[in-house]
PQR file with spaces between the fields and no chain letter, atoms N, CA, C, O and H, PARSE charges and radii, in Angstrom:
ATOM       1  N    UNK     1     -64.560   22.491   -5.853 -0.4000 1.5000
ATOM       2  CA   UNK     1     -63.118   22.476   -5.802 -0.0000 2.0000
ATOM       3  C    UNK     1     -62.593   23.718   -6.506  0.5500 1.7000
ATOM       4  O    UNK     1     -62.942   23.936   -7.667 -0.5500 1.4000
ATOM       5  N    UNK     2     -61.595   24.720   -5.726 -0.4000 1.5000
ATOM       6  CA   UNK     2     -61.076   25.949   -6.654 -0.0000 2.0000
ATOM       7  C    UNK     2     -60.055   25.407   -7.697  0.5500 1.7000
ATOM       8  O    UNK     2     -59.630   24.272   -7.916 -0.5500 1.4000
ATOM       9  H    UNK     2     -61.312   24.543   -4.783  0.4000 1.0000
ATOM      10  N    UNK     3     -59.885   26.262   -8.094 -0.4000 1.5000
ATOM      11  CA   UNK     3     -59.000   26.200   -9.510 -0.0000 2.0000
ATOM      12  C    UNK     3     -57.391   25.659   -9.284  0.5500 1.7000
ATOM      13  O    UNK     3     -56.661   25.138  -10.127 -0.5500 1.4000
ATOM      14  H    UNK     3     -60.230   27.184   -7.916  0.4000 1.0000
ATOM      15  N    UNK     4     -57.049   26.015   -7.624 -0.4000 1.5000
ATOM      16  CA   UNK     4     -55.821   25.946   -7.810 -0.0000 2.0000
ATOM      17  C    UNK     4     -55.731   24.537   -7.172  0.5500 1.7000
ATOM      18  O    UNK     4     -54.667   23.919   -7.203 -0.5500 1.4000
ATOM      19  H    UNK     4     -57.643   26.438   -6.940  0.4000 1.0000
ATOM      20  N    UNK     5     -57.023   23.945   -6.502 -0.4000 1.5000
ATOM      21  CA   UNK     5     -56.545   22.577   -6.272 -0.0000 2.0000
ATOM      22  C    UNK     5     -56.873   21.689   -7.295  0.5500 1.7000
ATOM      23  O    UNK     5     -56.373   20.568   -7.385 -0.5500 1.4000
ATOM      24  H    UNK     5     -57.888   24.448   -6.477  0.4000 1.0000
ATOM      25  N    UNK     6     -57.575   22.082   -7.957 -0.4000 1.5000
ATOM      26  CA   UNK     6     -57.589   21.123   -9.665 -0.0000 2.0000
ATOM      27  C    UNK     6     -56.179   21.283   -9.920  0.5500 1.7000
ATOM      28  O    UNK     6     -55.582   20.207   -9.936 -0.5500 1.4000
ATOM      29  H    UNK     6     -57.980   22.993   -7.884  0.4000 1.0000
ATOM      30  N    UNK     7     -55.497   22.259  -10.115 -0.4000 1.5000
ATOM      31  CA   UNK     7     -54.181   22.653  -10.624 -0.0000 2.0000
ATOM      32  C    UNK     7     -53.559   21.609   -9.508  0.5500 1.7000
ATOM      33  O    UNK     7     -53.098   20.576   -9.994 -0.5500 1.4000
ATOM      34  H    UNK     7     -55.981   23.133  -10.102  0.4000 1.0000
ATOM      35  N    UNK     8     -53.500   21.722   -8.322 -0.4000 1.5000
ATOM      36  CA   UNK     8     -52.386   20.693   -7.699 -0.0000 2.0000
ATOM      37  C    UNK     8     -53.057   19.612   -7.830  0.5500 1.7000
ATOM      38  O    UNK     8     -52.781   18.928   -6.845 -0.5500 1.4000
ATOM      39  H    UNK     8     -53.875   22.561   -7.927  0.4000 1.0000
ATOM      40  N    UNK     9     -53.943   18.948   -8.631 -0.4000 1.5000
ATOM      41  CA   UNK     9     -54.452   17.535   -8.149 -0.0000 2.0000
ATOM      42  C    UNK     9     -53.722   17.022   -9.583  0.5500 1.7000
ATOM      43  O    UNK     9     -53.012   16.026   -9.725 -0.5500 1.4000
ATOM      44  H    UNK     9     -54.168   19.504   -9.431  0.4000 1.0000
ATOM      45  N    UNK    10     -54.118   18.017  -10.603 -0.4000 1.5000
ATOM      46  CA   UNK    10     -52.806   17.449  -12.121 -0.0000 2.0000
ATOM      47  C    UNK    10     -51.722   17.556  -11.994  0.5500 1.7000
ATOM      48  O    UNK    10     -51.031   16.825  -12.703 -0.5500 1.4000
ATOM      49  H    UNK    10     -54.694   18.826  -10.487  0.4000 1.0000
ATOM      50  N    UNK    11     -51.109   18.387  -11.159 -0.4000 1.5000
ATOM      51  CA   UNK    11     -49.966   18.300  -11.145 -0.0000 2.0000
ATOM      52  C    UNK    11     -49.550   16.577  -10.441  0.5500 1.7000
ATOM      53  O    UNK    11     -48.678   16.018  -11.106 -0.5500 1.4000
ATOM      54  H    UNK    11     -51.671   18.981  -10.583  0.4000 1.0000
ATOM      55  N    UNK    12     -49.902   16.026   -9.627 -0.4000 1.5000
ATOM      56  CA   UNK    12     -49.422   15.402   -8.420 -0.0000 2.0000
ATOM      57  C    UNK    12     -50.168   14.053   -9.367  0.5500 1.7000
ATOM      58  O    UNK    12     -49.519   13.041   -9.104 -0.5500 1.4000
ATOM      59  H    UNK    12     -50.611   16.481   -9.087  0.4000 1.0000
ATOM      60  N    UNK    13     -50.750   13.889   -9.877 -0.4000 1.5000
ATOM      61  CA   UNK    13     -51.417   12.980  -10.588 -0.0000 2.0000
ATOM      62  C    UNK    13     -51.760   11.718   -9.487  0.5500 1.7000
ATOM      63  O    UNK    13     -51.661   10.614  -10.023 -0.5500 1.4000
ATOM      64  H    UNK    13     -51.278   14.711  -10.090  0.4000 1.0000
ATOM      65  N    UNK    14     -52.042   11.693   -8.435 -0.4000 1.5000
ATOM      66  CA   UNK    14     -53.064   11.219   -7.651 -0.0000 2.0000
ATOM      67  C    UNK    14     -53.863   11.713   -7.041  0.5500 1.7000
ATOM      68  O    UNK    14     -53.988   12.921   -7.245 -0.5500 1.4000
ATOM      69  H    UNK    14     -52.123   12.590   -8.000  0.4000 1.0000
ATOM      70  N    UNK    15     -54.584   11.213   -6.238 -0.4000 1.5000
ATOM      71  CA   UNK    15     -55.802   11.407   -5.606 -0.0000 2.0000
ATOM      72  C    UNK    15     -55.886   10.637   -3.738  0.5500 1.7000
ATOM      73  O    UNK    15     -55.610    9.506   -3.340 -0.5500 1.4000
ATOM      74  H    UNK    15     -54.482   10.232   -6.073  0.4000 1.0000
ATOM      75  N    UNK    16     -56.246   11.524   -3.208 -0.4000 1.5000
ATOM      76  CA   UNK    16     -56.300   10.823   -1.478 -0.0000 2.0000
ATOM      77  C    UNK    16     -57.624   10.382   -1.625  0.5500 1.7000
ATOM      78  O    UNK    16     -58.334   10.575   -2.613 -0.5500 1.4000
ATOM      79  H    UNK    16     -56.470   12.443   -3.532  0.4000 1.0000
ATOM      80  N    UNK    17     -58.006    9.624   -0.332 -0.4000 1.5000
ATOM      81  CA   UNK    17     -59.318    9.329   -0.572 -0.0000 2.0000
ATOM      82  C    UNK    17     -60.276   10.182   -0.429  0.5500 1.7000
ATOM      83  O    UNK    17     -61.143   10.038   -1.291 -0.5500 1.4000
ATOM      84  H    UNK    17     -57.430    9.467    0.471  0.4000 1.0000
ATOM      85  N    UNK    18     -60.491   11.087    0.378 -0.4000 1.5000
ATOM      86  CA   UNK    18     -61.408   12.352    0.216 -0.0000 2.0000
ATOM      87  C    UNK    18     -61.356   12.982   -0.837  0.5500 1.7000
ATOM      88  O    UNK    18     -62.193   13.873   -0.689 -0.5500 1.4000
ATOM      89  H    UNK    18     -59.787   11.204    1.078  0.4000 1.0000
ATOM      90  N    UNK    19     -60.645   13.149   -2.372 -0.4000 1.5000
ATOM      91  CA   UNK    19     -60.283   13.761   -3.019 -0.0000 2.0000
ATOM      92  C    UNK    19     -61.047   12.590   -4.394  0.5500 1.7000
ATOM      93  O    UNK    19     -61.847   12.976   -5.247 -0.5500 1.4000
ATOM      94  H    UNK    19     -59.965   12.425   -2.493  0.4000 1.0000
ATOM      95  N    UNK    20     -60.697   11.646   -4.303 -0.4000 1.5000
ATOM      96  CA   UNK    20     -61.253   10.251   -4.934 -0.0000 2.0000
ATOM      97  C    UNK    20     -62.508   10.281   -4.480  0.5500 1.7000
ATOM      98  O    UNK    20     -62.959    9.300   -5.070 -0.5500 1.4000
ATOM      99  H    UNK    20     -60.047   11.332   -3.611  0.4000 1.0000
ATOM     100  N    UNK    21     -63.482   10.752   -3.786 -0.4000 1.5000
ATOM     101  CA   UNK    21     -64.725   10.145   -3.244 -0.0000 2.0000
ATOM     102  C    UNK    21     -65.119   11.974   -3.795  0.5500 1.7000
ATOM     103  O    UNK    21     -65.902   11.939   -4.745 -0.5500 1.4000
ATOM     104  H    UNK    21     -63.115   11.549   -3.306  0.4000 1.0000
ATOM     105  N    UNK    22     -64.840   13.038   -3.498 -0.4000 1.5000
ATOM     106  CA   UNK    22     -65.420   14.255   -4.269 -0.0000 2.0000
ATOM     107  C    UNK    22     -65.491   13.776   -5.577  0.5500 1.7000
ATOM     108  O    UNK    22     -66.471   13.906   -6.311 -0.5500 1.4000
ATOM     109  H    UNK    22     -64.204   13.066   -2.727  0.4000 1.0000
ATOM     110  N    UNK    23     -64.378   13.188   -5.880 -0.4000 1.5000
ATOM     111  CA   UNK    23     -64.248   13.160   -7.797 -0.0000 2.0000
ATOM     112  C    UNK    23     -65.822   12.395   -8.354  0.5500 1.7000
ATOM     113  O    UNK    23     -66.540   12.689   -9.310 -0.5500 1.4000
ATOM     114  H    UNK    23     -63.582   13.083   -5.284  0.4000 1.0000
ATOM     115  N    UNK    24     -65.963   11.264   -7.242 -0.4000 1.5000
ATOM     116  CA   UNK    24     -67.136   10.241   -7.402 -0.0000 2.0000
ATOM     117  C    UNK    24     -68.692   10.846   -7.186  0.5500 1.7000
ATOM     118  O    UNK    24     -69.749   10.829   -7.817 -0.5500 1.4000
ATOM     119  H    UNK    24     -65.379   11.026   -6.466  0.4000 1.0000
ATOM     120  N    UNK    25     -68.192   11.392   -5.905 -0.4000 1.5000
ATOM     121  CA   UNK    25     -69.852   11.991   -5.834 -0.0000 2.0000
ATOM     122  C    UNK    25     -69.975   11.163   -5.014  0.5500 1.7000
ATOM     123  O    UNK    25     -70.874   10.388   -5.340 -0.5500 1.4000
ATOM     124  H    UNK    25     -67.333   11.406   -5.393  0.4000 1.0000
ATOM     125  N    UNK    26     -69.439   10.871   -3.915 -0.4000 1.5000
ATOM     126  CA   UNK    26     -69.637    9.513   -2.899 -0.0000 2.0000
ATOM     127  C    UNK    26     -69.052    9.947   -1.645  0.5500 1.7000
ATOM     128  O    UNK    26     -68.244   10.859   -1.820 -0.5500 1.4000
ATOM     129  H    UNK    26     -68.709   11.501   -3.651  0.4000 1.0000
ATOM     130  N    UNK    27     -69.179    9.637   -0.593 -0.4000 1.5000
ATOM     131  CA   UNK    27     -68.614   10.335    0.956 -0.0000 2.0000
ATOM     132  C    UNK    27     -67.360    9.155    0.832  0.5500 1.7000
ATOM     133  O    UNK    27     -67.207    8.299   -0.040 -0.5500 1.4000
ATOM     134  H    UNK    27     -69.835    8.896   -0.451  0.4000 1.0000
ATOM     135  N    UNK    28     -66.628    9.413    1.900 -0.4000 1.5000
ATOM     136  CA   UNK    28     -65.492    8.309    2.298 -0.0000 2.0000
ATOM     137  C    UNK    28     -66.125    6.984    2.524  0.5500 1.7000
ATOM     138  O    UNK    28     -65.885    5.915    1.962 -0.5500 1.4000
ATOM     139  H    UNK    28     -66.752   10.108    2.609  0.4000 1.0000
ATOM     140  N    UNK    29     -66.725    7.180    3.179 -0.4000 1.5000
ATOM     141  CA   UNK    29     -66.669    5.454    4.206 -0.0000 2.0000
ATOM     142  C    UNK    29     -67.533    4.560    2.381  0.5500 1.7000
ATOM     143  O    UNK    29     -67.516    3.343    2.197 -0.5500 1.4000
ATOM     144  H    UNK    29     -66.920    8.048    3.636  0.4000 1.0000
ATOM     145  N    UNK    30     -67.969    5.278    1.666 -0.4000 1.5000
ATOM     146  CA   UNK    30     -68.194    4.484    0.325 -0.0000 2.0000
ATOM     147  C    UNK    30     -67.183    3.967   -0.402  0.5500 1.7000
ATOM     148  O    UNK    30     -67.225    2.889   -0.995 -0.5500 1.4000
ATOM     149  H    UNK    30     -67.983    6.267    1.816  0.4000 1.0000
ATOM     150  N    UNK    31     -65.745    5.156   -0.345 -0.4000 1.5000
ATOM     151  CA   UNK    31     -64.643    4.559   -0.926 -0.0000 2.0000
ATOM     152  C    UNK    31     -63.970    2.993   -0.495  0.5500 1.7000
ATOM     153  O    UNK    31     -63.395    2.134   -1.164 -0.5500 1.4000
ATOM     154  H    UNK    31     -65.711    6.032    0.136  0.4000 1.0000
ATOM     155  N    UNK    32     -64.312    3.079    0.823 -0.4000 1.5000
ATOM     156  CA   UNK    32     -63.482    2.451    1.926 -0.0000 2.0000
ATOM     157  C    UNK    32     -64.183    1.038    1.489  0.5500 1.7000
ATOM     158  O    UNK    32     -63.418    0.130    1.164 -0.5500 1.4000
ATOM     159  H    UNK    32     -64.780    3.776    1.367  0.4000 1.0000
ATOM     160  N    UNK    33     -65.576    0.802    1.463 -0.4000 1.5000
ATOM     161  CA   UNK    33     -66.515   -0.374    1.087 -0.0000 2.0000
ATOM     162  C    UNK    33     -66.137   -0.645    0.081  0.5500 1.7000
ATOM     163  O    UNK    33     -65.953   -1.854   -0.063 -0.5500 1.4000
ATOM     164  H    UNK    33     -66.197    1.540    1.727  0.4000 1.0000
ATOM     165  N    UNK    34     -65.839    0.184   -1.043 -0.4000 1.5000
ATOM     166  CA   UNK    34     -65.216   -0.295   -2.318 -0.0000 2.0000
ATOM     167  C    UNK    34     -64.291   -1.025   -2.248  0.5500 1.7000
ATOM     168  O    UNK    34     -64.185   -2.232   -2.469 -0.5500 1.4000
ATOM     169  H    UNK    34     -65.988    1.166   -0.925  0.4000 1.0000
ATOM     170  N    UNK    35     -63.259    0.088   -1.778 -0.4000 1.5000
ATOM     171  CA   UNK    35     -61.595   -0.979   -1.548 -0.0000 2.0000
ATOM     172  C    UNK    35     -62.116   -2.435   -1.404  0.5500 1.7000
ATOM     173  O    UNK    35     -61.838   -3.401   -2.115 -0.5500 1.4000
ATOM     174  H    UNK    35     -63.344    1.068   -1.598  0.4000 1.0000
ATOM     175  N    UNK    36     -62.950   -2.374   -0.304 -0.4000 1.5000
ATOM     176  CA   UNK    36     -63.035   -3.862    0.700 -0.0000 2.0000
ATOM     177  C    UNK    36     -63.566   -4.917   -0.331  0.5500 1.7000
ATOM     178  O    UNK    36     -63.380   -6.133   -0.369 -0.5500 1.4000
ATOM     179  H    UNK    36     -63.176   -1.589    0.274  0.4000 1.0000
ATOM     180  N    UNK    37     -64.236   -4.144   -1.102 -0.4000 1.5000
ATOM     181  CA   UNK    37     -64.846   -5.425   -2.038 -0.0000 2.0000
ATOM     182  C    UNK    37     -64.088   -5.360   -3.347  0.5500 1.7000
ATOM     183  O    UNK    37     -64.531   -6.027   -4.281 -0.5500 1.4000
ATOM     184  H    UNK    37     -64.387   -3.156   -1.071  0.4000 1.0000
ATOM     185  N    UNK    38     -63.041   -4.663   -3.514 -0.4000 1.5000
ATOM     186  CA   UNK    38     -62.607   -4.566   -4.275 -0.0000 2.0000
ATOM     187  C    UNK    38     -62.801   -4.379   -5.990  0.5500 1.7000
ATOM     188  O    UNK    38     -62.512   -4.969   -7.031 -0.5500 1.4000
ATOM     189  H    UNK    38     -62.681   -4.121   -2.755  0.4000 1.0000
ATOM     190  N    UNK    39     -63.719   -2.736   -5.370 -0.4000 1.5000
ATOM     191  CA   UNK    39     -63.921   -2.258   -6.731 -0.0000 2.0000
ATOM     192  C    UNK    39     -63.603   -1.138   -7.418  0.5500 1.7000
ATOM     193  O    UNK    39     -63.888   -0.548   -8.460 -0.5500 1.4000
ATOM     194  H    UNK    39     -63.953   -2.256   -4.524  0.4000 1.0000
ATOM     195  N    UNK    40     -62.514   -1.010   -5.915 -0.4000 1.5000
ATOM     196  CA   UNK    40     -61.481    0.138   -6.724 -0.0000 2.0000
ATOM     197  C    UNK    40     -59.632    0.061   -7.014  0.5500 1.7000
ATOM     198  O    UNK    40     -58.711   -0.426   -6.358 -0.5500 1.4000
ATOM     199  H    UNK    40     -62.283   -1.489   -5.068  0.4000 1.0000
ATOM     200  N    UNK    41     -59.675    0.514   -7.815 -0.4000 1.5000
ATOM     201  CA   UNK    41     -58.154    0.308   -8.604 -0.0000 2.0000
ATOM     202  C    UNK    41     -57.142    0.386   -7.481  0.5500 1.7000
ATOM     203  O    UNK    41     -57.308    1.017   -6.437 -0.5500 1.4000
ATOM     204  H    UNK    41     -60.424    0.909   -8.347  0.4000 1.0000
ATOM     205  N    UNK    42     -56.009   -0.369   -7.830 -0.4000 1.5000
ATOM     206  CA   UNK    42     -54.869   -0.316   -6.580 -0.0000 2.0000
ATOM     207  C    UNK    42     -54.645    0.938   -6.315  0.5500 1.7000
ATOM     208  O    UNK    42     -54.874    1.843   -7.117 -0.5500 1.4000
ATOM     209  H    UNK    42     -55.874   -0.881   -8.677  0.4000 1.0000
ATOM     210  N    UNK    43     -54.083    1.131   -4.934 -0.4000 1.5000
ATOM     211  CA   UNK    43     -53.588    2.626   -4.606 -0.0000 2.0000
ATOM     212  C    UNK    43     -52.128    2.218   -4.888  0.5500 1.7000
ATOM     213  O    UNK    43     -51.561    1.126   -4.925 -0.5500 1.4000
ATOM     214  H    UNK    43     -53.897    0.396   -4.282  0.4000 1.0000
ATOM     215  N    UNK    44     -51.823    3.180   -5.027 -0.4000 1.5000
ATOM     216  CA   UNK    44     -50.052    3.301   -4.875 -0.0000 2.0000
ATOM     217  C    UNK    44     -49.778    4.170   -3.529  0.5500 1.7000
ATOM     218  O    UNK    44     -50.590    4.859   -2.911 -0.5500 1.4000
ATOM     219  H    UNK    44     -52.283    4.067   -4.997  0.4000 1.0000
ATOM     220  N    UNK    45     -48.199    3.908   -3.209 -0.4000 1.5000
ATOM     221  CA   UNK    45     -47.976    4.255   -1.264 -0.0000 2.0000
ATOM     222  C    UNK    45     -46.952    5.588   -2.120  0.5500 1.7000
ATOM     223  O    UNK    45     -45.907    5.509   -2.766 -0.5500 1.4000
ATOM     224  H    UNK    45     -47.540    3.349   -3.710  0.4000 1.0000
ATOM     225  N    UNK    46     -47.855    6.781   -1.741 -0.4000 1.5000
ATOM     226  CA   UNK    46     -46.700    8.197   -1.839 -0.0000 2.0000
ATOM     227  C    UNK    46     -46.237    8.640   -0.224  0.5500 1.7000
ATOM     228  O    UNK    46     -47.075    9.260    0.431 -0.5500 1.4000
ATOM     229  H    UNK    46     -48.704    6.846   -1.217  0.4000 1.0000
ATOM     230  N    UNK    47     -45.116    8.369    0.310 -0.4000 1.5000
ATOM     231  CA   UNK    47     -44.515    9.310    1.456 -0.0000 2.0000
ATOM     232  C    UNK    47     -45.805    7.735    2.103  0.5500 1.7000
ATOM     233  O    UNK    47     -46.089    6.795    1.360 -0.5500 1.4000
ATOM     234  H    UNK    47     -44.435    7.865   -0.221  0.4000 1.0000
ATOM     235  N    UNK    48     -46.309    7.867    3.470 -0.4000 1.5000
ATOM     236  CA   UNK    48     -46.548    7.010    4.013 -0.0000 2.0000
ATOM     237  C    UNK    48     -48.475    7.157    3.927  0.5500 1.7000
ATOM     238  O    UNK    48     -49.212    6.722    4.812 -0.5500 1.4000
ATOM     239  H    UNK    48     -46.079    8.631    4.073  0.4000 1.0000
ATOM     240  N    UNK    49     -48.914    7.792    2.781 -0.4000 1.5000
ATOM     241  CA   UNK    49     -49.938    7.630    2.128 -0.0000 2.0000
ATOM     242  C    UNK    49     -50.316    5.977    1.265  0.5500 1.7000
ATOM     243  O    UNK    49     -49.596    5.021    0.980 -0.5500 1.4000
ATOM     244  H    UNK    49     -48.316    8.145    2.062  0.4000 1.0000
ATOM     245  N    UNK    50     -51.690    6.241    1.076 -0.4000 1.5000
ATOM     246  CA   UNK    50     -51.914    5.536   -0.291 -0.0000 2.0000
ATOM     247  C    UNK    50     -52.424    6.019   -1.047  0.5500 1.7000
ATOM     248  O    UNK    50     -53.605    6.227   -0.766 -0.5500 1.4000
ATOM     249  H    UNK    50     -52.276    7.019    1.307  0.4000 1.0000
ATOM     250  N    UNK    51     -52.060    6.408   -2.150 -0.4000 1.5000
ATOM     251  CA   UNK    51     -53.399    7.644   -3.382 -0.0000 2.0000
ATOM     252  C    UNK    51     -53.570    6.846   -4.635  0.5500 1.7000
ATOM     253  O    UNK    51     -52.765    6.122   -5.220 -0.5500 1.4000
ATOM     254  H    UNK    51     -51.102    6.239   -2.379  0.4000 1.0000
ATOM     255  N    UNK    52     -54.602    7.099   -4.860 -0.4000 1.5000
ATOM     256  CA   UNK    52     -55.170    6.470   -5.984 -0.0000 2.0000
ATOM     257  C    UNK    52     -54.750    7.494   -7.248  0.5500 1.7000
ATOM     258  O    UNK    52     -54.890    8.707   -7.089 -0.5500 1.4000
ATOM     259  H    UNK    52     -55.256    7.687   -4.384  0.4000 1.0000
ATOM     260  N    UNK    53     -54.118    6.839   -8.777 -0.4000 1.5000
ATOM     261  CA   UNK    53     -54.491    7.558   -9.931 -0.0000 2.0000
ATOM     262  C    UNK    53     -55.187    8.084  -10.083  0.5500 1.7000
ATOM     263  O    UNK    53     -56.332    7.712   -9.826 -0.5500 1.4000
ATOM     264  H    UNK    53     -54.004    5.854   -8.905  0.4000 1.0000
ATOM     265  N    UNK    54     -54.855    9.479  -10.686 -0.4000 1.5000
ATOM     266  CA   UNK    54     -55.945   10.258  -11.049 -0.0000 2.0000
ATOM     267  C    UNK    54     -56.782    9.736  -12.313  0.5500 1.7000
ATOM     268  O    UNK    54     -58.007    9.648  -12.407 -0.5500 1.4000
ATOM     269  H    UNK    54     -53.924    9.781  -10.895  0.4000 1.0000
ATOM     270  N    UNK    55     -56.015    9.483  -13.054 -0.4000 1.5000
ATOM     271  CA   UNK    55     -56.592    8.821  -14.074 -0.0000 2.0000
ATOM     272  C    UNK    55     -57.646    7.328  -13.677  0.5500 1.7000
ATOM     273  O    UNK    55     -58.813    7.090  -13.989 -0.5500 1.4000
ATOM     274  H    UNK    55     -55.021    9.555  -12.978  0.4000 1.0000
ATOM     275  N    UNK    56     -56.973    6.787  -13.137 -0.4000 1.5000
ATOM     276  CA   UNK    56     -57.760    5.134  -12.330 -0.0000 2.0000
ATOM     277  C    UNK    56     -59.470    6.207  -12.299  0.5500 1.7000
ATOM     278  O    UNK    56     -60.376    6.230  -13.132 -0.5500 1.4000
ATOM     279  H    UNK    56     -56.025    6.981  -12.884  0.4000 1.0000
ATOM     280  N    UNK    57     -59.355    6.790  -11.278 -0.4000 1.5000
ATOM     281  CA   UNK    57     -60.751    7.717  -10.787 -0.0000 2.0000
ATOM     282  C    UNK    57     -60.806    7.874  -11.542  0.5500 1.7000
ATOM     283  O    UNK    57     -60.874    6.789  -12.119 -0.5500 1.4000
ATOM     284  H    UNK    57     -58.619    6.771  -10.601  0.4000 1.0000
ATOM     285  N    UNK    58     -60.865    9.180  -12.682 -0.4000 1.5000
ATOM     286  CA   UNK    58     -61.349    9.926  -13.978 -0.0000 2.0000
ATOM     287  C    UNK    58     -62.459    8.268  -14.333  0.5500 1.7000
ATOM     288  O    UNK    58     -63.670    8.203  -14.118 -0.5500 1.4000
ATOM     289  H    UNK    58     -60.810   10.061  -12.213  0.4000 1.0000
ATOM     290  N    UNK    59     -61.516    7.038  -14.941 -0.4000 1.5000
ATOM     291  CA   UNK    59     -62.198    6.072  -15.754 -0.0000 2.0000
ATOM     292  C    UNK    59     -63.362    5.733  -15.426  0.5500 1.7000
ATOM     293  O    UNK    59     -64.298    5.457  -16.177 -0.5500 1.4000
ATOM     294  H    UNK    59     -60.533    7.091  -15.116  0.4000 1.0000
ATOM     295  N    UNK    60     -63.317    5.752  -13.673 -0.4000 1.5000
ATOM     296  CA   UNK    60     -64.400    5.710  -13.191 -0.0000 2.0000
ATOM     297  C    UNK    60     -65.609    5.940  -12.824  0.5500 1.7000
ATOM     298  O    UNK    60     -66.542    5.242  -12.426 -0.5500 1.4000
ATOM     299  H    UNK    60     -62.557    5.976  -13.064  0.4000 1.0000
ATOM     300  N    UNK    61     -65.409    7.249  -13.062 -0.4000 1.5000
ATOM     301  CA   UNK    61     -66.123    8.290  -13.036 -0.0000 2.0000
ATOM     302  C    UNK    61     -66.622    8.527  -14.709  0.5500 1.7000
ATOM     303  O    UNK    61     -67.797    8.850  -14.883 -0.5500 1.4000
ATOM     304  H    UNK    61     -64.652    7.816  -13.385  0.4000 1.0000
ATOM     305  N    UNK    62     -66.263    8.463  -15.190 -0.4000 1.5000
ATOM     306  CA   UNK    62     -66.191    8.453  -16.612 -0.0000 2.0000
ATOM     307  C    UNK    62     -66.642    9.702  -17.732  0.5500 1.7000
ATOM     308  O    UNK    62     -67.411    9.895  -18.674 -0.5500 1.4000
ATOM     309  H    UNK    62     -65.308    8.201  -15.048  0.4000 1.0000
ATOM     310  N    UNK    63     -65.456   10.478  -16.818 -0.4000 1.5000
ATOM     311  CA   UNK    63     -65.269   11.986  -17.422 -0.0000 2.0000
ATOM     312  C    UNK    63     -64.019   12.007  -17.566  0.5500 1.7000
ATOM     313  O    UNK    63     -63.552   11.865  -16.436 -0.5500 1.4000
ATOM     314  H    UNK    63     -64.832   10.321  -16.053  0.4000 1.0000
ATOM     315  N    UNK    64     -62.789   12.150  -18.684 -0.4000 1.5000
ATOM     316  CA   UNK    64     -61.967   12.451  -18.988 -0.0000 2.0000
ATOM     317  C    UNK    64     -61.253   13.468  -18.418  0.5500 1.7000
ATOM     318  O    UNK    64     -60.055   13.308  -18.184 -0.5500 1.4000
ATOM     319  H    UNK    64     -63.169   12.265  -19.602  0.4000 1.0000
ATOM     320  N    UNK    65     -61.871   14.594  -18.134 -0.4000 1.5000
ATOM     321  CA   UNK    65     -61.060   15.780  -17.538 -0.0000 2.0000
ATOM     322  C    UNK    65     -61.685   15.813  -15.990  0.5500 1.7000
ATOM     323  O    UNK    65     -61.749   16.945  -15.510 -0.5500 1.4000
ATOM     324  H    UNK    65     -62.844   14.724  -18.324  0.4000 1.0000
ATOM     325  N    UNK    66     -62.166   14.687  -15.125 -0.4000 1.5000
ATOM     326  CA   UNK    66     -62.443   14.550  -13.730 -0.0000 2.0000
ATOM     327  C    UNK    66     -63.263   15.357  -13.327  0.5500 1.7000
ATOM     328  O    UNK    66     -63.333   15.506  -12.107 -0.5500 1.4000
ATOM     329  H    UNK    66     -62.114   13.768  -15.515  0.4000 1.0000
ATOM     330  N    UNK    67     -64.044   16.047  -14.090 -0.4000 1.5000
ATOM     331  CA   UNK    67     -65.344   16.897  -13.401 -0.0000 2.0000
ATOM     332  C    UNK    67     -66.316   15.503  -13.188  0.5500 1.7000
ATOM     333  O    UNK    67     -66.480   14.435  -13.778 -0.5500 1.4000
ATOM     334  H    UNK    67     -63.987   15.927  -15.082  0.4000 1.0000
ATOM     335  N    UNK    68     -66.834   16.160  -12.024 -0.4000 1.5000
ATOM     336  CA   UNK    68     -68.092   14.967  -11.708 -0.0000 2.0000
ATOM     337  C    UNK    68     -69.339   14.900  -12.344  0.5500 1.7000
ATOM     338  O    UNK    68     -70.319   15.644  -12.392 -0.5500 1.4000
ATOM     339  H    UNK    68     -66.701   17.028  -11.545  0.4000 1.0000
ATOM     340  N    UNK    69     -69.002   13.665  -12.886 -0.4000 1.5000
ATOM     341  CA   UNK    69     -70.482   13.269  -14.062 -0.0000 2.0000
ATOM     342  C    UNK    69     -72.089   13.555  -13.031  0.5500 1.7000
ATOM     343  O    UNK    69     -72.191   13.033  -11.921 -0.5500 1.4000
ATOM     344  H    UNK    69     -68.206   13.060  -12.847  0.4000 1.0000
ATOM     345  N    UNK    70     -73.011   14.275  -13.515 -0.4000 1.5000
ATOM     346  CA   UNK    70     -74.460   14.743  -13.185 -0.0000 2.0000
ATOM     347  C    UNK    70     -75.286   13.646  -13.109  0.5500 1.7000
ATOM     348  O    UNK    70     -76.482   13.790  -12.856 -0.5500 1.4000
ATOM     349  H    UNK    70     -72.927   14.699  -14.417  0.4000 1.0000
């Protein structure tokens, strides 16, 4: 991820799901299984989206500043 979309991903303080599944280290259709079983945090509806907290992800991931844990 370049610098300036880290920069727009703090600014905007959510996350889409392709953006949530880089943060994880996981492809989409993993996010999507999550939702379903519900093991990921509510989305909230921006414009006719749903994005997840950035922060919600970070916890999850469980790196404070959202670099992806090794």
């Amino acid at each position: 991820m370049s610098d300036v979309q880290r920069q727009t991903r703090e600014l905007r303080g959510t996350l889409s799901v392709q953006e949530a599944a880089d943060l994880l280290g996981v492809v989409r259709r993993t996010i999507h299984r999550w939702q379903r079983d519900g093991r990921m945090p509510p989305r909230i509806p921006i414009g006719r989206r749903l994005q997840y907290r950035l922060d919600d992800i970070r916890a999850m991931a469980g790196t404070p500043d959202g670099e992806q844990a090794r």
